[in-house]
C-alpha positions as CSV (number, residue, x, y, z in Angstrom):
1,X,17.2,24.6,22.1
2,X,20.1,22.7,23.2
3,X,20.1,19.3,24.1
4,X,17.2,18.8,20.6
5,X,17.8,16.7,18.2
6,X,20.0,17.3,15.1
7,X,20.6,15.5,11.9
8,X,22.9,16.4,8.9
9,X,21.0,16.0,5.8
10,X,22.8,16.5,2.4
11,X,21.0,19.9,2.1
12,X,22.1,20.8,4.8
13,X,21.8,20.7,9.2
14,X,18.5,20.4,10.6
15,X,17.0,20.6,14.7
16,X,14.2,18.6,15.3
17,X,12.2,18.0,18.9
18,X,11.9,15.4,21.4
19,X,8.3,14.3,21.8
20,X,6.6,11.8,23.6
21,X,9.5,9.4,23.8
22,X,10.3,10.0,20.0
23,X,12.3,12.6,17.9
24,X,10.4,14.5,15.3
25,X,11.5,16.8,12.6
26,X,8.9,18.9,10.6
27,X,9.0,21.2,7.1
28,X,12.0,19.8,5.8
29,X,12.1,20.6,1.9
30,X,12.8,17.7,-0.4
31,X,12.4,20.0,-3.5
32,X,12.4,23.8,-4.4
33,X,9.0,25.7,-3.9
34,X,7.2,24.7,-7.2
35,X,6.4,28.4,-8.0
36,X,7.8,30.5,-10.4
37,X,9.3,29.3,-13.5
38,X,8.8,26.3,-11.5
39,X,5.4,26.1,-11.7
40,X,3.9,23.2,-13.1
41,X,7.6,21.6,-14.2
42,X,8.9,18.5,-12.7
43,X,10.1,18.9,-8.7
44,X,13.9,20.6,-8.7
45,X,16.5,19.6,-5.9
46,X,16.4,21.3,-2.9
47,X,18.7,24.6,-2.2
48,X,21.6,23.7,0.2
49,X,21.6,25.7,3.7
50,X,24.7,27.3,5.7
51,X,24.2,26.5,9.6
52,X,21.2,25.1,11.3
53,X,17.6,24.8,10.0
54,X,14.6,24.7,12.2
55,X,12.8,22.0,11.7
56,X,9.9,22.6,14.3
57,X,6.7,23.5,12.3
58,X,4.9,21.5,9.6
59,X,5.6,23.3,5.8
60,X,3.1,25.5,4.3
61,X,0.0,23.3,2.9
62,X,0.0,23.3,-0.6
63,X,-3.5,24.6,-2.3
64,X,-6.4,22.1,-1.5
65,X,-9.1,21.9,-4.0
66,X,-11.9,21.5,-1.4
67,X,-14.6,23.3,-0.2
68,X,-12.8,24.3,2.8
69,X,-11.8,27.7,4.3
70,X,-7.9,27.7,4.8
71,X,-5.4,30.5,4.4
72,X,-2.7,30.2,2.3
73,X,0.5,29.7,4.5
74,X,3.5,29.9,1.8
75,X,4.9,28.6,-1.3
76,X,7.5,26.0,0.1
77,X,4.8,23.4,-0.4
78,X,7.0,20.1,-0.9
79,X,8.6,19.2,2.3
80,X,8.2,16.3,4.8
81,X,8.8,15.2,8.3
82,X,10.3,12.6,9.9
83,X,9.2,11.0,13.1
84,X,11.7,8.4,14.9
85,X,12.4,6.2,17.7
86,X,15.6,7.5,18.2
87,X,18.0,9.6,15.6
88,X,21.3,8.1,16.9
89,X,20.4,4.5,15.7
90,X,20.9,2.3,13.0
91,X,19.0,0.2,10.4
92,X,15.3,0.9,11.8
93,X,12.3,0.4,9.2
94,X,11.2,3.1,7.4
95,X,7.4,3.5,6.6
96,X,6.7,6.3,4.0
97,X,3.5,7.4,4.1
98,X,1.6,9.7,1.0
99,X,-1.1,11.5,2.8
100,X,-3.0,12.0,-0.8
101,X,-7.0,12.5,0.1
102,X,-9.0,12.3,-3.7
103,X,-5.6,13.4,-5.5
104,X,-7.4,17.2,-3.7
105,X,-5.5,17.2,-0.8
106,X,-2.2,16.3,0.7
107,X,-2.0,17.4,4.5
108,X,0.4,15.5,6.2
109,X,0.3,17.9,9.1
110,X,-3.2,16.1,9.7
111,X,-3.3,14.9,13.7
112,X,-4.0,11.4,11.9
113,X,-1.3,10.5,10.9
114,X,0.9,11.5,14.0
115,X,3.8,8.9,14.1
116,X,4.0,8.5,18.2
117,X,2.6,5.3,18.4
118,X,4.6,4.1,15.2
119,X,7.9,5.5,16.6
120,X,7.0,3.8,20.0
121,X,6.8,0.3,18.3
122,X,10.5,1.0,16.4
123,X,9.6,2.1,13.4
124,X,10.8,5.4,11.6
125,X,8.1,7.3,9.7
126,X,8.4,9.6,6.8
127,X,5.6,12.3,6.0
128,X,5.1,14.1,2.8
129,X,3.2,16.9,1.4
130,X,3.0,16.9,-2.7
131,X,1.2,18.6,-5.3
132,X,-2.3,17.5,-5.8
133,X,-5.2,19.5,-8.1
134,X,-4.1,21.1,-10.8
135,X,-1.0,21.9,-9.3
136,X,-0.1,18.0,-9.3
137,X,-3.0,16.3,-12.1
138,X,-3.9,19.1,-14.6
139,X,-2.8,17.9,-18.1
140,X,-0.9,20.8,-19.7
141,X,0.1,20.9,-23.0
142,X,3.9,21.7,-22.2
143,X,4.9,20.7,-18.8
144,X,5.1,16.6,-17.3
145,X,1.9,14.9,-16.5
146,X,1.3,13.6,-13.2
147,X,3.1,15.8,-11.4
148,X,2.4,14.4,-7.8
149,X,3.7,11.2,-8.9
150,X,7.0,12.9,-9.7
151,X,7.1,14.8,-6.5
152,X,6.4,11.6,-4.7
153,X,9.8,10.0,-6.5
154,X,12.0,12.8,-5.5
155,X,10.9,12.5,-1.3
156,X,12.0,8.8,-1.6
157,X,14.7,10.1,-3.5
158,X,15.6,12.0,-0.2
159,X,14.8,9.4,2.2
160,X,17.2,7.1,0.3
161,X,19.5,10.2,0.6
162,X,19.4,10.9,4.1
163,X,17.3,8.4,6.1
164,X,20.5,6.7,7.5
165,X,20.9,10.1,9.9
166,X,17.7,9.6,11.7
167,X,18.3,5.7,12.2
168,X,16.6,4.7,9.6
169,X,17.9,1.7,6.8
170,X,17.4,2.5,3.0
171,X,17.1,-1.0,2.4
172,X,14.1,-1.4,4.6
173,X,11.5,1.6,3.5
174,X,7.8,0.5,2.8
175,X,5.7,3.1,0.9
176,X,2.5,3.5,1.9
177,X,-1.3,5.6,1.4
178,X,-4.6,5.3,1.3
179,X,-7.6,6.1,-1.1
180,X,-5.5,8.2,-3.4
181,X,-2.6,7.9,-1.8
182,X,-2.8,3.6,-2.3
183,X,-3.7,5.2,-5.8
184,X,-0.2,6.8,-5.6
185,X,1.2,3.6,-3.9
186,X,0.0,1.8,-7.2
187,X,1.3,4.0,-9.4
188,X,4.8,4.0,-7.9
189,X,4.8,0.4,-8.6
190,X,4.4,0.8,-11.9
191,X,7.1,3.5,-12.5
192,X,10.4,2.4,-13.6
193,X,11.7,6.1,-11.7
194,X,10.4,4.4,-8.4
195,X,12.2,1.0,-8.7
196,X,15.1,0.7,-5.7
197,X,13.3,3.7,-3.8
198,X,11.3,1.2,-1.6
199,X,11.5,-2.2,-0.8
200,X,7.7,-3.0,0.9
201,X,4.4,-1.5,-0.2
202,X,1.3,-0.6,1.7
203,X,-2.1,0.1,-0.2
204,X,-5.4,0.5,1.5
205,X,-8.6,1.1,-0.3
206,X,-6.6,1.6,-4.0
207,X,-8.8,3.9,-6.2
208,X,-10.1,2.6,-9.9
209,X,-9.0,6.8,-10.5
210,X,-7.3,7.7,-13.5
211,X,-8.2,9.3,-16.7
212,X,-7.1,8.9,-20.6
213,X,-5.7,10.8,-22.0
214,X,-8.1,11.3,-24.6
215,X,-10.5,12.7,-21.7
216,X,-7.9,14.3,-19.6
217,X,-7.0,16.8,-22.5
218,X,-10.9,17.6,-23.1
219,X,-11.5,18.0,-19.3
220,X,-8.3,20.1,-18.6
221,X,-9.3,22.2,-21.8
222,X,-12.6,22.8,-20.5
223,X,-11.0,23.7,-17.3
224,X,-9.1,26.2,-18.4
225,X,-11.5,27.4,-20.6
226,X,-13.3,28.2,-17.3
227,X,-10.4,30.1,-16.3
228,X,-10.4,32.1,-19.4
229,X,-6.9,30.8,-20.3
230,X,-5.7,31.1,-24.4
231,X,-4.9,27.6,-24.0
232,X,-4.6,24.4,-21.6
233,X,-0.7,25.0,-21.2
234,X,1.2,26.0,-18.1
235,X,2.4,29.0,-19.8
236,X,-1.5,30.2,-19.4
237,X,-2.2,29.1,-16.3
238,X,1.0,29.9,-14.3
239,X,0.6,33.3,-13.7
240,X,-2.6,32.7,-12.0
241,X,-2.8,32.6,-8.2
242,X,-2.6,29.2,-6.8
243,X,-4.9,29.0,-4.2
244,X,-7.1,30.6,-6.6
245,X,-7.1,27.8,-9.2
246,X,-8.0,25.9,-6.5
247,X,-10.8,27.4,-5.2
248,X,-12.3,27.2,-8.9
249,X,-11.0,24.2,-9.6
250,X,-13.6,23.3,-6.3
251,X,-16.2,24.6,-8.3
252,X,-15.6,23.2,-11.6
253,X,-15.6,19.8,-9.7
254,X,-18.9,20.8,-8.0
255,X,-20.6,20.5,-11.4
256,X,-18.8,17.7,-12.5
257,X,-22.5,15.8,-12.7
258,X,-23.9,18.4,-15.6
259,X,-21.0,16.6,-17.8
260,X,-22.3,12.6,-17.9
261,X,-22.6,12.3,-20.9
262,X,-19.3,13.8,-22.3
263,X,-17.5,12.7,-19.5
264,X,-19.2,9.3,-18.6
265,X,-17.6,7.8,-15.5
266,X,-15.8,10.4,-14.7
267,X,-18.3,12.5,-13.7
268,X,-19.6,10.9,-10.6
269,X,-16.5,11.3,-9.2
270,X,-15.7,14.9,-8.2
271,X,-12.8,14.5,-8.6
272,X,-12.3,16.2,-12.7
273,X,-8.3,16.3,-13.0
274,X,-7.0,12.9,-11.6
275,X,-3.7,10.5,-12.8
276,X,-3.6,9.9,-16.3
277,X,-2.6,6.8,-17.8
278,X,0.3,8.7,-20.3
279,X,2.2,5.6,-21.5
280,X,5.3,7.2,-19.8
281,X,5.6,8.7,-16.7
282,X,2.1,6.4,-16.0
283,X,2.5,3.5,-17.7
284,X,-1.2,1.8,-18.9
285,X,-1.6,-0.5,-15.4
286,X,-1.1,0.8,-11.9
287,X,0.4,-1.8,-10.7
288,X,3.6,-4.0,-10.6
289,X,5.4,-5.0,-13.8
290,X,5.1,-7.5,-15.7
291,X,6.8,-10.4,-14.2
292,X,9.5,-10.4,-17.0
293,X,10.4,-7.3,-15.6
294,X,10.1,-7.7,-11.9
295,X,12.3,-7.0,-9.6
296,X,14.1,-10.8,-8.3
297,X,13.1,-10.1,-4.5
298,X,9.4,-9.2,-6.3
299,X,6.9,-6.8,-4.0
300,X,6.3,-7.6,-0.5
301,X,2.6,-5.6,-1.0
302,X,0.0,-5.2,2.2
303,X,-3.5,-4.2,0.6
304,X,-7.3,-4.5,1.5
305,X,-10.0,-2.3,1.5
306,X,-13.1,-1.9,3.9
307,X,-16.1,-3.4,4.0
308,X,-18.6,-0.6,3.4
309,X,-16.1,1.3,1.3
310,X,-18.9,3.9,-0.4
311,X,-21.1,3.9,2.5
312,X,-19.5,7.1,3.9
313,X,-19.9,8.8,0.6
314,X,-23.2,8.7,0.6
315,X,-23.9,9.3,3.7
316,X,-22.4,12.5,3.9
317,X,-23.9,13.6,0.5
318,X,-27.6,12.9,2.1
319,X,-27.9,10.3,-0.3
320,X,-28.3,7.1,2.1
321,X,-31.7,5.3,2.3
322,X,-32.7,7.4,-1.1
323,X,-31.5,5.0,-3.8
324,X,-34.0,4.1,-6.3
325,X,-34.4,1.6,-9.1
326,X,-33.1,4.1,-10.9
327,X,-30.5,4.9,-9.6
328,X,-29.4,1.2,-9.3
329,X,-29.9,0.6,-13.1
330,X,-27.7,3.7,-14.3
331,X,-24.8,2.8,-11.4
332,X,-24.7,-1.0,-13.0
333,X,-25.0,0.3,-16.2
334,X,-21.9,2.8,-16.0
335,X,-20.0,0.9,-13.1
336,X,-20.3,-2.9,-13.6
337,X,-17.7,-4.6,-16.0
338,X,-19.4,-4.2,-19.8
339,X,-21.3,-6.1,-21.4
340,X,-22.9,-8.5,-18.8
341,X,-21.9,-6.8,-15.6
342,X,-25.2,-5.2,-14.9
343,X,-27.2,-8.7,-14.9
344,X,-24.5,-10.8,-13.4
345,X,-24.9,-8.1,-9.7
346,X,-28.6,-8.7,-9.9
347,X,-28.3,-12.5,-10.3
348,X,-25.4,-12.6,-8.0
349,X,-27.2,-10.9,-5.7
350,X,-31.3,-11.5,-6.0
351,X,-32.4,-10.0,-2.7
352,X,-30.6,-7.1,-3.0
353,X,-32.4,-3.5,-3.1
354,X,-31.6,-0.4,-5.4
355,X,-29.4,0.8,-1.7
356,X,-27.4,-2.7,-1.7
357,X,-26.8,-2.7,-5.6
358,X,-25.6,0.9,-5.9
359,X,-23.4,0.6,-2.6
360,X,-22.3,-2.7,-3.9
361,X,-21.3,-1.9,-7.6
362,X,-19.5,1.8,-6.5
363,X,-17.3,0.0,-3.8
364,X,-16.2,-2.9,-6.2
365,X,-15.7,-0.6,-8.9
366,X,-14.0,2.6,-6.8
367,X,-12.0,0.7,-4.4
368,X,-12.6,-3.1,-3.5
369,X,-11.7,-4.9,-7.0
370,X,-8.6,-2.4,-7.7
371,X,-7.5,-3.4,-4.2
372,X,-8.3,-6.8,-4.9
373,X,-6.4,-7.2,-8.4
374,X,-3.8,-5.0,-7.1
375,X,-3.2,-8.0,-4.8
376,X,-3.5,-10.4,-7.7
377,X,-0.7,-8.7,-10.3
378,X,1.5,-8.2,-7.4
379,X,1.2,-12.3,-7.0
380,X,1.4,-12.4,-10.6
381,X,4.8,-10.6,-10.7
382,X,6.5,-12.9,-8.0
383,X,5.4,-10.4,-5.4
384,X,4.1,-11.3,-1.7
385,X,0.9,-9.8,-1.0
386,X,-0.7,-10.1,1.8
387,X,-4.6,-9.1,1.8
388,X,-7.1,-7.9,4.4
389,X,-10.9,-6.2,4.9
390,X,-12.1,-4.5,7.2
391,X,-15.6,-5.4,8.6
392,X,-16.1,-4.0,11.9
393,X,-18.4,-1.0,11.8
394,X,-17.6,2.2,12.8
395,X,-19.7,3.4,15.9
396,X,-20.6,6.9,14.8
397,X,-23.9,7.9,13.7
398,X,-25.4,4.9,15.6
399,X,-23.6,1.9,13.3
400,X,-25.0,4.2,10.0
401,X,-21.3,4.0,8.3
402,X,-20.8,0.5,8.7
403,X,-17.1,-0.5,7.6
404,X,-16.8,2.7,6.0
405,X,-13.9,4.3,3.7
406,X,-11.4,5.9,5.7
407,X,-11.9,4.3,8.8
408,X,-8.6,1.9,8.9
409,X,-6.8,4.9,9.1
410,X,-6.4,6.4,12.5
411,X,-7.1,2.7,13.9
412,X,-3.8,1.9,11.9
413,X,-1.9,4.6,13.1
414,X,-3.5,4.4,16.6
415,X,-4.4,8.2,16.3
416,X,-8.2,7.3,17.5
417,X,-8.1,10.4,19.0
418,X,-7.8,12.5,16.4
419,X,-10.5,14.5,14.6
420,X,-10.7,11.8,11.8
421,X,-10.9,9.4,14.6
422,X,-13.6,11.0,16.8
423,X,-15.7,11.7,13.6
424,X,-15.5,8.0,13.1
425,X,-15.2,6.6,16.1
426,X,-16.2,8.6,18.7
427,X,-14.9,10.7,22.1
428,X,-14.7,7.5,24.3
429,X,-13.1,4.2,22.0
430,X,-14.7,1.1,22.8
431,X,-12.3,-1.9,24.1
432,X,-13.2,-3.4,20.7
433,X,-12.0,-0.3,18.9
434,X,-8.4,0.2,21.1
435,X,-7.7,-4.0,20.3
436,X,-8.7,-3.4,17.1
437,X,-6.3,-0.4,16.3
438,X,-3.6,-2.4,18.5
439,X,-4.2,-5.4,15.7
440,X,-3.9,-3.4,12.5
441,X,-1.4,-1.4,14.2
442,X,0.8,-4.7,15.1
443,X,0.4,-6.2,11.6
444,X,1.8,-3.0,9.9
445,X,5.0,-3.0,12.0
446,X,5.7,-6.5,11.6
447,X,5.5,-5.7,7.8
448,X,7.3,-2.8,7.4
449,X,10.2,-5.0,9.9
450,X,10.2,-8.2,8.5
451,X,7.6,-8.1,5.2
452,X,5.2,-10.5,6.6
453,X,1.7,-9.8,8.4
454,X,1.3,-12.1,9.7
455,X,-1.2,-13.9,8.7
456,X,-1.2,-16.4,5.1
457,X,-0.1,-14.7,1.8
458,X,-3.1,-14.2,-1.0
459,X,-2.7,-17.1,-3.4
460,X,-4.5,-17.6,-6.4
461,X,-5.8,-20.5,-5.5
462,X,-7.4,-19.2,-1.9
463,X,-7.2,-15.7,-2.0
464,X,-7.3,-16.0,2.2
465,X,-7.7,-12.6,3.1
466,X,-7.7,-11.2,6.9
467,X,-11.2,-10.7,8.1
468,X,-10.5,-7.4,10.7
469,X,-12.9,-7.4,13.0
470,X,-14.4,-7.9,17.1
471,X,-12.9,-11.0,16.0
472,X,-10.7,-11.5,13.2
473,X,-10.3,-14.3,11.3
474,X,-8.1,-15.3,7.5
475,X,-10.8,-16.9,5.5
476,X,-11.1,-17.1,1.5
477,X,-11.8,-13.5,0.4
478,X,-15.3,-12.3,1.9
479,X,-16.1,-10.4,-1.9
480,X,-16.1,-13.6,-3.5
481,X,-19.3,-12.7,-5.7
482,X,-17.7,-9.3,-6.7
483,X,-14.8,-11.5,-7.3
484,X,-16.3,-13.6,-10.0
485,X,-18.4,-11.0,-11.7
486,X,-15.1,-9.0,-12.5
487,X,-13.3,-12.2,-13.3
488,X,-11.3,-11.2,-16.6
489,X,-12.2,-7.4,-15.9
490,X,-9.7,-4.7,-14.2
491,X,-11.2,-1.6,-13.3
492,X,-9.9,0.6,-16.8
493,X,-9.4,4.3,-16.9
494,X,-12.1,6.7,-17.2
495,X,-12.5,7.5,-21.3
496,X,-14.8,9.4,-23.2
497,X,-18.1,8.0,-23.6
498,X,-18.0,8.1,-27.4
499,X,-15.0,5.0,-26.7
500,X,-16.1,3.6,-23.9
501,X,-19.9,3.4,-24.4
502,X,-23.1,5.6,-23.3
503,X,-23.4,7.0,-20.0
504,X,-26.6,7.0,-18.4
505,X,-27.6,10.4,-16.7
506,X,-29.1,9.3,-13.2
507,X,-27.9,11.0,-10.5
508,X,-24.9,9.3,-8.0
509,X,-23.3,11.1,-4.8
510,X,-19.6,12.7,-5.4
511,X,-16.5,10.8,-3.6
512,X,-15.9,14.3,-1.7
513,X,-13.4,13.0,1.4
514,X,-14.1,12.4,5.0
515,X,-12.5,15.4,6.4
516,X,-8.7,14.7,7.3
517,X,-8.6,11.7,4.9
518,X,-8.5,10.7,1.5
């Protein structure tokens, strides 16, 4: 192994690999193994090492709640990897980037999100796995809520630590994710533990995902009533396998639906044990503070969303072309802004079908308007934000998936060739798919180098917003309608229904993940 790279971290020595013209290093941990008397608590330091660690292998996934068949690899789940242009240079950007899929799964070792073409363009990338489930979400009784938030905090603790050894600047690191890792992005905003960690943000597709309290306590309870637990505390659960409260907390979110009307919103989800808004480590807006309290530089904040945002959802559940009225009238009725959101989609959009309404209403209220206001309250807080949709259609499944959730991804990472991006895009890449991904992909470094775009800021009085597609134009933002109808409305937590009105009980597709993403 001589002649590989090596970097002295504060833990301790580590030997990474030369790859495709870059250096990566894999598995390194940025906390202790959360196991144990561990379990469940806040993320520890990390143990210091004597000589040289390997740093060649990506760290042990932590346990995925998702109906998928993997093998349990280890316990020294909180590591990350760093992939850079060269580890012998100085002041390079950083780009931090939370793979979070659904707050279920958090691979970073997912060919998606390989850093080559990053690294290529100058840029150092960071990689992280944290806990997710009810490793990272369950709300215990006795232990920190939001536990993947926390262990987010302590990797940009360590990149602020350690960065400078593989050329990177601590001055310069943009945080980014998408779905539910923009969810995390959002969060980290908010958190008065995550101010001077990160200097840029990037959000894409941020989820309306979170929970009360009120409901996070009744869901967890029920939870671990499933599990025959004495009690919704970590104490009960901890000595229980982990990749075995996965596997039924799969299950428990595979029946999610049979609880509309105690758990309202929530249920259409999947997704049962999500952030909850806690007043303390989660403050009651994702988001950036209030601009009393804002940083002086404010947020330099990249965010959009896709087009089609639900359209992959329910394509994979079987559910496309099967809307009825129905179904329309119960996803207004639960999903629009109360009390007039319902009629103000029909009149804002009067040739729309039950297909176009339910589509409509789920993407604005899952994805599109949290991205959008996101983009708003970072304006608000003397913040820069610079916004963007995505609108060309992905090619798989003849055209079906439209501008689908997920798809920005490997285009922005230029990993088209990935599993994500073959589902998505297919074997061959079109020319308008490579100049695409070469786009997004240009816009990102630029704004993780020198905070701008690259194309006009998001003002309140234009809201210009960056059209990506065959040919992309910055026009006023394309969700206008949407806009208007949740004028004076953010996208609130999921609450019981007894405090946040009745639930209707038609049926609605679960936000399971496109495999590899969030």
């Amino acid at each position: 192994m001589s002649g590989q790279p090596k970097v002295r971290t504060t833990e301790g020595v580590v030997q990474g690999r030369r790859r495709q013209g870059h250096a990566v290093f894999r598995g390194i941990p940025y906390a202790q193994p959360p196991v144990g008397a561990l379990r469940f608590a806040a993320p520890a330091p990390p143990h210091r090492w004597d000589g040289t660690r390997q740093a060649l292998e990506f760290g042990p996934l932590v346990p995925l709640s998702l109906p998928i068949d993997v093998r349990p690899q280890g316990t020294d789940w909180l590591t990350l990897n760093v992939g850079t242009p060269d580890p012998g240079a100085a002041g390079l950007p950083v780009l931090v980037w939370i793979p979070v899929g659904g707050y279920l799964s958090a691979a970073s070792s997912d060919p998606m999100y390989d850093p080559a073409a990053l690294a290529k363009a100058g840029v150092v990338v960071v990689t992280l796995n944290c806990r997710v489930g009810a490793e990272g979400f369950a709300f215990l009784d006795d232990v920190p809520p939001n536990r993947g938030f926390l262990d987010q905090i302590a990797a940009l603790e360590w990149v602020q630590r350690n960065i400078a050894g593989f050329g990177g600047d601590p001055g310069r690191v943009t945080v980014g994710g998408q779905s539910a890792g923009a969810g995390s992005v959002a969060a980290l905003l908010s958190m008065k533990s995550a101010r001077g960690l990160f200097r840029r943000a990037i959000a894409h597709s941020v989820p309306g995902l979170r929970s009360t309290p009120a409901l996070a306590r009744e869901v967890t309870a029920a939870f671990a009533d499933r599990l025959g637990a004495a009690a919704p505390t970590a104490e009960a659960l901890r000595y229980l396998d982990p990749w075995h409260l996965a596997a039924e907390l799969t299950a428990f979110n595979a029946g999610l639906p049979a609880h509309r009307e105690s758990w309202g919103r929530l249920a259409d989800t999947g997704t049962a044990l999500c952030p909850v808004v806690d007043g303390e480590v989660l403050p009651e807006t994702p988001g950036p503070p209030a601009p009393a309290e804002a940083r002086a530089s404010g947020t330099e904040l990249l965010v959009g969303h896709t087009r089609d945002e639900f359209r992959y959802f329910s394509v994979v559940s079987g559910r496309y072309g099967t809307f009825t009225e129905e179904d329309a009238h119960a996803a207004l009725n639960r999903h629009a802004p109360q009390p007039d959101g319902a009629r103000a989609y029909r009149a804002a959009f009067p040739q729309a079908g039950p297909e176009e309404l339910v589509e409509t209403v789920y993407s604005d209220a899952l994805f599109r308007m949290p991205s959008q206001r996101l983009a708003e309250a970072n304006a608000a807080a003397d913040g820069t934000s610079y916004l963007f949709e995505l609108c060309w259609a992905a090619p798989a499944l003849d055209g079906i998936l439209g501008a689908c959730h997920s798809l920005d991804v490997p285009l922005a990472f230029g990993t088209l060739d990935s599993p994500a991006g073959v589902q998505l895009i297919g074997e061959e890449p079109t020319p308008e798919a490579v100049a695409l991904s070469r786009e997004l992909q240009e816009a990102w470094v630029r704004f993780v180098t020198t905070g701008d775009a690259g194309w006009p800021a998001h003002r309140p009085d234009g809201h210009l917003t960056r059209v990506l597609d065959t040919e992309s134009k910055t026009l006023p933002y394309p969700e206008q309608a949407s806009r208007q109808i949740w004028e004076g409305h953010s996208p609130t937590p999921f609450d019981l229904p007894s405090r946040s009105g009745p639930a209707p009980t038609a049926a609605a597709p679960p936000l399971s993940r496109p495999s590899g993403t969030a």
